[in-house]
C-alpha positions in Angstrom: 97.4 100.0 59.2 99.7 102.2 60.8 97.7 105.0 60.1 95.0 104.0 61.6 96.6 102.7 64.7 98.0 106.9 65.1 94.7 108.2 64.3 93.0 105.9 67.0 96.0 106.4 69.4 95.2 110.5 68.9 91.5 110.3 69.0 91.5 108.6 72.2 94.6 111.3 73.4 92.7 114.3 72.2 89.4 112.9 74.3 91.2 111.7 77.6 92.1 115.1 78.2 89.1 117.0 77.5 87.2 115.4 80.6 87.3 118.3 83.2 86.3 116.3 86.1 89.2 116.1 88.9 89.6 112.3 90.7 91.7 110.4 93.5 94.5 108.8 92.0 94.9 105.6 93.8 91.9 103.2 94.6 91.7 100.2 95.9 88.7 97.3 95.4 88.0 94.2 97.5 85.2 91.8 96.6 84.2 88.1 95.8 81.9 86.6 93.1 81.1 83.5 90.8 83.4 81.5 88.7 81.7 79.5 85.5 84.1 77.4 84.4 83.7 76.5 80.6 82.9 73.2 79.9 85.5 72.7 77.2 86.2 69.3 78.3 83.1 67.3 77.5 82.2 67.1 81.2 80.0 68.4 83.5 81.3 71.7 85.4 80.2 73.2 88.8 79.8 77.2 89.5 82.0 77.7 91.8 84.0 80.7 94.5 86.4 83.4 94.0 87.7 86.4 96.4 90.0 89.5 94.7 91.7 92.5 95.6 93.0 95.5 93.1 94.9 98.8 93.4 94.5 100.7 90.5 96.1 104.4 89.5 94.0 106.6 87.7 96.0 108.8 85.0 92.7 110.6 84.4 89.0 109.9 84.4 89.1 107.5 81.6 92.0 105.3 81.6 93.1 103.8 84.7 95.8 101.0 85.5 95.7 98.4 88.4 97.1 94.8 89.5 94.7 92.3 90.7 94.9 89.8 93.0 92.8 86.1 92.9 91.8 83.3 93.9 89.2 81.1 92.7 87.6 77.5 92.9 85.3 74.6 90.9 84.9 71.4 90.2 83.9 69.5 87.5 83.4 65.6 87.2 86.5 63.9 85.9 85.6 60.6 84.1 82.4 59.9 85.8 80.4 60.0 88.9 82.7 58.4 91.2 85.5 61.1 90.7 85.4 64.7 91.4 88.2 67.1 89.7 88.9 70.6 92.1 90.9 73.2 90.1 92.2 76.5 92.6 93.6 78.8 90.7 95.7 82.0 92.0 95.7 85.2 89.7 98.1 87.8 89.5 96.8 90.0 86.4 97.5 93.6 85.1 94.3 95.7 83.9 94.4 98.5 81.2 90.6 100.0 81.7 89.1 102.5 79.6 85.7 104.3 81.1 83.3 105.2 78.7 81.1 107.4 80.3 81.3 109.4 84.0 78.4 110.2 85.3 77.4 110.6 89.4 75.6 107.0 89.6 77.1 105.1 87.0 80.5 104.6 85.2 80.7 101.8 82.5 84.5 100.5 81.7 85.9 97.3 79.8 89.9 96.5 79.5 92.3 93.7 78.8 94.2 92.3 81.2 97.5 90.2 80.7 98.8 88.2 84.1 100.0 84.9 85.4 98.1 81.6 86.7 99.3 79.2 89.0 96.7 76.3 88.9 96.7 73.1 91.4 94.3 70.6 90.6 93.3 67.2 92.5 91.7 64.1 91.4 89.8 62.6 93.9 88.4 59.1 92.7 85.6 57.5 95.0 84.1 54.1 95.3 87.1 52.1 94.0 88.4 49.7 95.9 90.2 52.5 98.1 89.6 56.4 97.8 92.9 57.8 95.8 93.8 61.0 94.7 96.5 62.8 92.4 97.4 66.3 92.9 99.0 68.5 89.7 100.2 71.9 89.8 100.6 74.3 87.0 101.6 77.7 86.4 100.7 79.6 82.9 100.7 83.0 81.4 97.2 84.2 80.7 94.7 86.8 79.2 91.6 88.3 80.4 89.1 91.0 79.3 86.7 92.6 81.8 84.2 95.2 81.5 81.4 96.0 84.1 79.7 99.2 85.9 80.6 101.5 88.9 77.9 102.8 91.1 78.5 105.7 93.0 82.2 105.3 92.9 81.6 102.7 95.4 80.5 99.6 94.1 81.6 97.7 90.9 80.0 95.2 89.4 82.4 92.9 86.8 82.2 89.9 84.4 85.7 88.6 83.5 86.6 86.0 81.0 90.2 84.4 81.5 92.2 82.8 79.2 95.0 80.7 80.0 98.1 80.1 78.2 97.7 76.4 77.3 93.7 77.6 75.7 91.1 75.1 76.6 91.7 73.4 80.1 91.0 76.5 83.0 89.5 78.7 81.0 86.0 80.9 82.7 84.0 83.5 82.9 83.2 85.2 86.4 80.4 87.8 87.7 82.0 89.9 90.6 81.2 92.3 93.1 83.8 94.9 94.4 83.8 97.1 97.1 85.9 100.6 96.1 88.2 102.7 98.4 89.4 106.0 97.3 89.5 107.1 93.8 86.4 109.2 94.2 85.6 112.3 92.3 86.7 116.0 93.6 
């Protein structure tokens, strides 16, 4: 195994630095998308918001390094109709991304990511005889793997799936849409 681990670790060395192609070091990405929150608890789940912003250092055209920033928001039904639960989460995640091809229009590049949650969720029950609500807040390590395309070194288009620490309860997939600054080739 650790044989093959080296002779991965050198192939993708050896390759990294035959690229020619000269870029910006530092970029930066704002944009907002779709959260699909997986119905993993037996109950119906709404689409719902999310806004983000990353730096990321480029060590050469294919690997790049950078720390995003997110929020996002659904709801899903809690027991039944007369309840709605609203999970926001706020992201803080670190992305290794590898870029498989450069060309002018399109770049195409997947990575892991490995951050921190923190989660506040309220229950807001309806019809009873009076409207309550209970609030919980949570905050969890997590894992994430991305991959997507950059157009023009402009415009990045990304699905995410995140992975919280405790597994199964704000776990989701997202579609995004990024707006790039810097990092352009010379």
């Amino acid at each position: 195994m650790r044989k093959i681990v080296l002779l991965l670790s050198l192939f993708l060395t050896f390759f990294q630095f035959m690229s020619a192609q000269r870029i910006g070091r530092i970029e930066f990405e704002v944009g907002s998308g779709e959260v699909c929150p997986i119905n993993n608890l037996g109950r119906p789940a709404y689409n719902g918001a999310l806004i983000f912003g990353e730096i990321r250092y480029n060590f050469n055209p294919k690997f790049d390094l950078g720390m995003n920033v997110m929020h996002s928001a659904y709801d899903r039904d809690y027991v039944d109709e007369h309840s709605i639960h609203s999970v926001r989460d706020y992201n803080i995640t670190v992305f290794a991304d590898y870029n498989l091809r450069q060309s002018e229009l399109a770049n195409v590049f997947f990575g892991p990511g490995i951050g921190w949650t923190y989660t506040y969720e309220r229950t807001n029950f309806y019809g009873w005889d009076e409207d309550q609500s209970i609030a919980c807040r949570e905050s969890l390590p997590m894992l994430a793997a991305r991959m997507g395309i950059e157009f023009l070194d402009k415009l990045r288009v990304s699905f995410l799936y995140q992975i919280p620490y405790d597994g199964y309860k704000y776990q989701y997939t997202a579609i995004s849409i990024g707006l790039v600054f810097g990092g352009k080739k010379k």
